[in-house]
N, C-alpha and C positions, 0 to 999 in steps of 0.2 A: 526261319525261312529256308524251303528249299531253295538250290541251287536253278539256275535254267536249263531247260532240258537237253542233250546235248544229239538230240533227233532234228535232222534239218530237212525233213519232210513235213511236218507239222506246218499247217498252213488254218490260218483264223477264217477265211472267207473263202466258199467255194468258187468267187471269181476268180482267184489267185490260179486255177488249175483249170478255166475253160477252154476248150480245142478252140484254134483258129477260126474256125466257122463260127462257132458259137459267140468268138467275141467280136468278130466282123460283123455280125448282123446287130448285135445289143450295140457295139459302136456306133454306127449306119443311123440305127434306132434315135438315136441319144444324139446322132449331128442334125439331124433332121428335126427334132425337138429342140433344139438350141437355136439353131436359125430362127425357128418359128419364133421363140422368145424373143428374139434379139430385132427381130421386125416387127414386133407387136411392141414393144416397149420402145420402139420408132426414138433412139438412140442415136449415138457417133457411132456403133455399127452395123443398127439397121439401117442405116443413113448409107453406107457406105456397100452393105448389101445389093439395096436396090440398084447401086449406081455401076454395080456389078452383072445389075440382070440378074440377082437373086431377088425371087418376091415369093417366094414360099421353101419349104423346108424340103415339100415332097418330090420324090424324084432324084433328090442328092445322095450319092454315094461318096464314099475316104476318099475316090480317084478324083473326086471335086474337088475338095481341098486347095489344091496349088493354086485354083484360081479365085479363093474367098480369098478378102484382105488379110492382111497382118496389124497386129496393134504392138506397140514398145510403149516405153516407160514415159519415153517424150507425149503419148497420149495422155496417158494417165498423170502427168503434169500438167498438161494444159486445160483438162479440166477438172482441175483439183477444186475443192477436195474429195467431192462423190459425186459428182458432174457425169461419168460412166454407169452408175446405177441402174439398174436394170427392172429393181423390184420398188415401188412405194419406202419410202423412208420409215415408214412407220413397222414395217418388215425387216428391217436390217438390227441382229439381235447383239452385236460387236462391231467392233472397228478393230481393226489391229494395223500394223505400217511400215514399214523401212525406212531408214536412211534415205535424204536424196539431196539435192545439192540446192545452194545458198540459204538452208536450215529447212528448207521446203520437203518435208516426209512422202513419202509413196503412203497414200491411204486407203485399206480394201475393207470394202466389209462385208458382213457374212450375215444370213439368215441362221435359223433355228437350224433345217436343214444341212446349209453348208457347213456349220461345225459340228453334226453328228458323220457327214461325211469326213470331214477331217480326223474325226476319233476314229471312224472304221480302219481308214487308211492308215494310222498311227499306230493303231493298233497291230493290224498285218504286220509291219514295219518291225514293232516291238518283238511279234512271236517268231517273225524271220529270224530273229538276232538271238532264238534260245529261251525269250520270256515268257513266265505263264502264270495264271492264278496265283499262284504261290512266289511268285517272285518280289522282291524289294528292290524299287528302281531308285536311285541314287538320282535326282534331277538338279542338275547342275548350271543348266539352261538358264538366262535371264528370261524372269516374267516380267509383263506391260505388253506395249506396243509391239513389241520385238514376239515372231510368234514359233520362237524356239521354247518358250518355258511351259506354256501355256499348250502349245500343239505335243509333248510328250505328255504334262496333264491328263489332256483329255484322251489320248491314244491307251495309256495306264488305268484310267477308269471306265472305257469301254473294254478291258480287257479282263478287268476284274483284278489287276494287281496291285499292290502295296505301291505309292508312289512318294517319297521324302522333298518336298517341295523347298528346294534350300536356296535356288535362284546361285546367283553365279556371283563371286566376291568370296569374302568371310572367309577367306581358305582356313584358318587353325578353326574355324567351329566346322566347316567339310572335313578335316581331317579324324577330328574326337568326331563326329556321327557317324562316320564311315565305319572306324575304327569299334562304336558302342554297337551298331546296328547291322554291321557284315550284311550288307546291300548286297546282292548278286548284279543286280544293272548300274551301269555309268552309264551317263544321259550329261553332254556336254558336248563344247566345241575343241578340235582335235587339239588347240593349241593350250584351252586349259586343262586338260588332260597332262600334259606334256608339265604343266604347273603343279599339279595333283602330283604327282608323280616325283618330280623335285623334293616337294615339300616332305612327301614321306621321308622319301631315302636321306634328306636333311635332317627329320627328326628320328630317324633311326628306326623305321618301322617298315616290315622287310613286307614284298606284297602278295603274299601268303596269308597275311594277318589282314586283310582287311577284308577276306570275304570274296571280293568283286572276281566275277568270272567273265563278263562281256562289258564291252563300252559300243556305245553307240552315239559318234561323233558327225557332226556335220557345221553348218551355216559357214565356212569357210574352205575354199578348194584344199588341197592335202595328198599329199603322192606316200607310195608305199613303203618311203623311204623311212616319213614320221610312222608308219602304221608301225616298221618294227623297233619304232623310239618308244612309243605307246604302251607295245604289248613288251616291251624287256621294263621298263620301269614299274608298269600297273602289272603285271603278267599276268595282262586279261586277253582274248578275242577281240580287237579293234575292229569295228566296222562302221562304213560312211552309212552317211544321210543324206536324201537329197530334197530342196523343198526351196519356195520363195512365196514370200505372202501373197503376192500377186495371184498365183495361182491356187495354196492354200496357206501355205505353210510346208515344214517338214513334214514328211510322210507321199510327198509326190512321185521318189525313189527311195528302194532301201536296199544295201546287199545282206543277203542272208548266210547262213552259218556253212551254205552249199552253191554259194552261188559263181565261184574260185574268182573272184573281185569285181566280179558285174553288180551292179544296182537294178531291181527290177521296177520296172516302171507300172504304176496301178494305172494300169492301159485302159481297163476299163471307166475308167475317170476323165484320166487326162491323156487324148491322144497327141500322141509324141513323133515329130520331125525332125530331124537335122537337116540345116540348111545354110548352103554356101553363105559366108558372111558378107561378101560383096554383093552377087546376086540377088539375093535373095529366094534364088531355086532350089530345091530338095536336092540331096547330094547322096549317093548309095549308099544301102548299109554297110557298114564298116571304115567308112570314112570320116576324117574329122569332121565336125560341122557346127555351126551355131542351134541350140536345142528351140525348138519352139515348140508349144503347148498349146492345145486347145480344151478349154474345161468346158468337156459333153455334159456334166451335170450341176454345175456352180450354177446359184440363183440369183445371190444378190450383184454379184461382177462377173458374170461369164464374162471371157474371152474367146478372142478368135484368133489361134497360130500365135502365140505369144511371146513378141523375139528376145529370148531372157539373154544376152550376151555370154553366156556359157556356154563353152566347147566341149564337145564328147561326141564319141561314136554310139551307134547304135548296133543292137546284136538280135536278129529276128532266129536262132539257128536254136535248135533244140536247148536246152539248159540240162544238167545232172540230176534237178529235184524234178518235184511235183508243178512246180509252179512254170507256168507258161508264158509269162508276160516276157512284151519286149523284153531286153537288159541292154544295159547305159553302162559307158564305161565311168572310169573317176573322171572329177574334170581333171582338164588338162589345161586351163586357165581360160579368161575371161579374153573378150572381142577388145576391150574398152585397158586389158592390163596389160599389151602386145606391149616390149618397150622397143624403140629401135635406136641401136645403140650404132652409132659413126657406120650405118646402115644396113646392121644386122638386128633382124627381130630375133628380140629374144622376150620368153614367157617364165615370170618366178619359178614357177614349176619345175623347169628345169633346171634350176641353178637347185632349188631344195634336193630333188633326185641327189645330185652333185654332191652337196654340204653333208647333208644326213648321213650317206654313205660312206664316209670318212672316220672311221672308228676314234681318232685324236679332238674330233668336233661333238660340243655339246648338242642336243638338239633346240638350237636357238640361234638363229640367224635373224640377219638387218641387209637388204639390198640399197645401196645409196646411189641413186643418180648424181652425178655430180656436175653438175650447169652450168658451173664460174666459168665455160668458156663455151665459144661457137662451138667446138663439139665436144659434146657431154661424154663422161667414160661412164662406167658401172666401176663400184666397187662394191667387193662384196665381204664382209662384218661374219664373223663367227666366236664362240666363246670356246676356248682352249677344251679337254675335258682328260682328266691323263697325265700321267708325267711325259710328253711328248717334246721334240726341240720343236719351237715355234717357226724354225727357218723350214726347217724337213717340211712341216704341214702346212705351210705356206706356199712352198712351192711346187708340193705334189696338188692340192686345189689349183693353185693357176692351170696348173696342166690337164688338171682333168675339165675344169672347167672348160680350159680353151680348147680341147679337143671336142666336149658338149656341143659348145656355144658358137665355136667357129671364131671366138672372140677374146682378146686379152682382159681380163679384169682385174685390179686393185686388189688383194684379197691382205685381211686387215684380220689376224686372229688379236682376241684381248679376254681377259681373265672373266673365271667364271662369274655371272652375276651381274656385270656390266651393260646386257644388253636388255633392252625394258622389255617387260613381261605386260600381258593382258591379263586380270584377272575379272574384267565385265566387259562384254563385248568380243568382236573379231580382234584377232593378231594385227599389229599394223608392222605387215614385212618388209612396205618399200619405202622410202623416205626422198626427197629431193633434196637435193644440196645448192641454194642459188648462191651463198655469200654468206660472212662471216664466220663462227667457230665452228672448228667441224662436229658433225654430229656425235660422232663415236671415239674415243680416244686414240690416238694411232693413223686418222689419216689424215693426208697430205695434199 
């Protein structure tokens, strides 16, 4: 297998490259078509169209927008489980879902259609990151429900490359395939990369030897603090993903090999807002803001403004490559993971900046709320990595922490290995502490 290409103008889909014009009117196009479906299948959002004074498509322009409704997840709970459907049942060619609370899943599902759009977009995603025909993608991703496995899949087989479907777990049979088969793509979530990577340098297998030139991580936010834990363990090009089943799946965002840490948004798909988390009103580009989505071409669950609780700015300003679409920064954490600690908010994200950046720290951290009393502290959990004194890096993270954070925190290093790893699924980073033994060895 060759290597991916290491040209980061290469682009899979001449949408990737339309002048603004061009994709203001196919957008325009495409929200005006969506309307119309969404009132003809006289729905919870045609429903809610009309009561808007939308009763047809035509005549709507992007600058309408702010005043069609918004839909969240609390919709999509309430009429679960495809109660939102937009298309006949007998049309819907998948189901796929997330996580959601008291065991009750987020359920979407997709036509024939919506997962050939899902593979274009996967696709783009893939060739942004360096992969081509010739490449062998290392998929790391859980398949099922979860549509991280299954959305690199089909983005790998529209693109015509090699893809090793090994799903997420099994690390010592990941490690001999990688090692038999010198994959050039990693296809995973950042933190079991961070696992991947462990596991090598434990079995003594330098990462040179395994082939891998690019990783392309997502379904978990991640600052660029792991991006250079990532790329010094795998010594590969780490780059995010950005995607929620909701709207497809991964491939809704992807940064490319040029794009100096933006994620570009396949605008022509899904148009993209940032907007005030309070308000609910659109906030300038380049400002933080809650991302919301509208899927101009989804058949079986379109949406309208879709308010996914994830923070990032937006970037409408020329890009370095070919490709023209919005760009999205990383996130910068979620609406729903704000913690506020004896009255300061503070976001993981921040504290990982913090941790990761510490060359005596492993990259493996644990945030613990601690609640045994009216007001709760943070403490914050790291695994030693070094011949380092534990006092010195204990009290250089307070410090830097508290100058971060505005805020004292707990910080508790303990011996490498100690702190639990994800090998299926997201990282679980934060933990609460009401009572009883403490979590992690070492606090008090």
């Amino acid at each position: 297998m060759n290597p991916p290409a290491d040209t980061a103008d290469v682009v899979f889909d001449p949408a990737e490259t339309m002048s603004a014009d061009e994709r203001t009117a196919l957008q325009t196009e495409r929200l005006r078509g969506l309307v119309d479906r969404l009132l003809a299948a006289d729905g919870v959002l045609g429903r809610r169209l009309r009561a808007t004074g939308v009763d047809s498509g035509a005549g709507l322009s992007l600058a309408d927008l702010p005043r069609l409704p918004q839909t969240t997840k609390a919709d999509l709970w309430e009429h679960y489980p495809l109660g939102m459907l937009a298309v006949p049942a007998e049309e819907v060619a998948c189901i796929h879902g997330s996580s959601g609370t008291g065991g009750r899943p987020t359920l979407v599902g997709y036509t024939a259609g919506d997962v050939a759009t899902w593979a274009n977009v996967m696709a783009r995603s893939l060739v942004g990151a360096g992969a081509t025909r010739s490449s062998l993608i290392h998929n790391a991703y859980g398949y099922g429900l979860f549509t991280g496995g299954l959305g690199v899949h089909h983005g790998a087989g529209a693109l015509g490359a090699t893809v090793v479907p090994v799903s997420a777990g099994m690390t010592q049979r990941q490690l001999r395939l990688i090692q038999d088969l010198r994959p050039d793509v990693l296809t995973c979530t950042p933190s079991y990369a961070i696992y991947l990577g462990e596991a090598f340098a434990a079995a003594g297998v330098a990462p040179a030897e395994t082939g891998l030139r690019v990783g392309v991580h997502g379904a978990e936010p991640w600052t660029d603090a792991m991006r250079v834990q990532i790329e010094r363990l795998l010594g590969i090009r780490a780059l995010d993903i950005y995607g929620l089943s909701e709207i497809t799946g991964p491939g809704v965002a992807c940064e490319t090999l040029d794009s100096e840490g933006w994620l570009h948004v396949q605008e022509d798909h899904f148009y993209v807002e940032a907007l005030d988390p309070l308000s609910g009103e659109p906030v300038p580009d380049g400002q933080l803001g809650e991302l919301a989505f509208t899927t101009l071409t989804k058949e079986a669950l379109p949406l309208l403004r879709y308010r996914t609780g994830d923070l990032a700015r937006l970037n409408r300003a020329p890009g370095p490559g070919k490709r023209t679409t919005v760009r999205m920064s990383k996130l910068t954490g979620r609406v729903d993971d704000m913690l506020v600690i004896r009255g300061v908010n503070v976001y993981p994200s921040e504290v990982e900046q913090v941790v990761l950046a510490d060359p005596a720290v492993a990259p493996q951290y644990l945030l613990v709320v601690d609640a045994r009393t009216a007001q709760p502290r943070l403490a914050v959990c790291a695994e030693a990595a070094g011949d380092f004194t534990p006092e010195v890096v204990t009290a250089r993270l307070g410090g830097a922490l508290r100058e971060r954070l505005g805020l004292s925190c707990e910080v508790v290093l303990v011996e490498p290995g100690q702190l639990p790893r994800t090998e299926v699924g997201k990282a679980r980073r934060l933990i609460r502490w009401d009572g009883g033994e403490p979590p992690v060895p070492g606090l008090r």
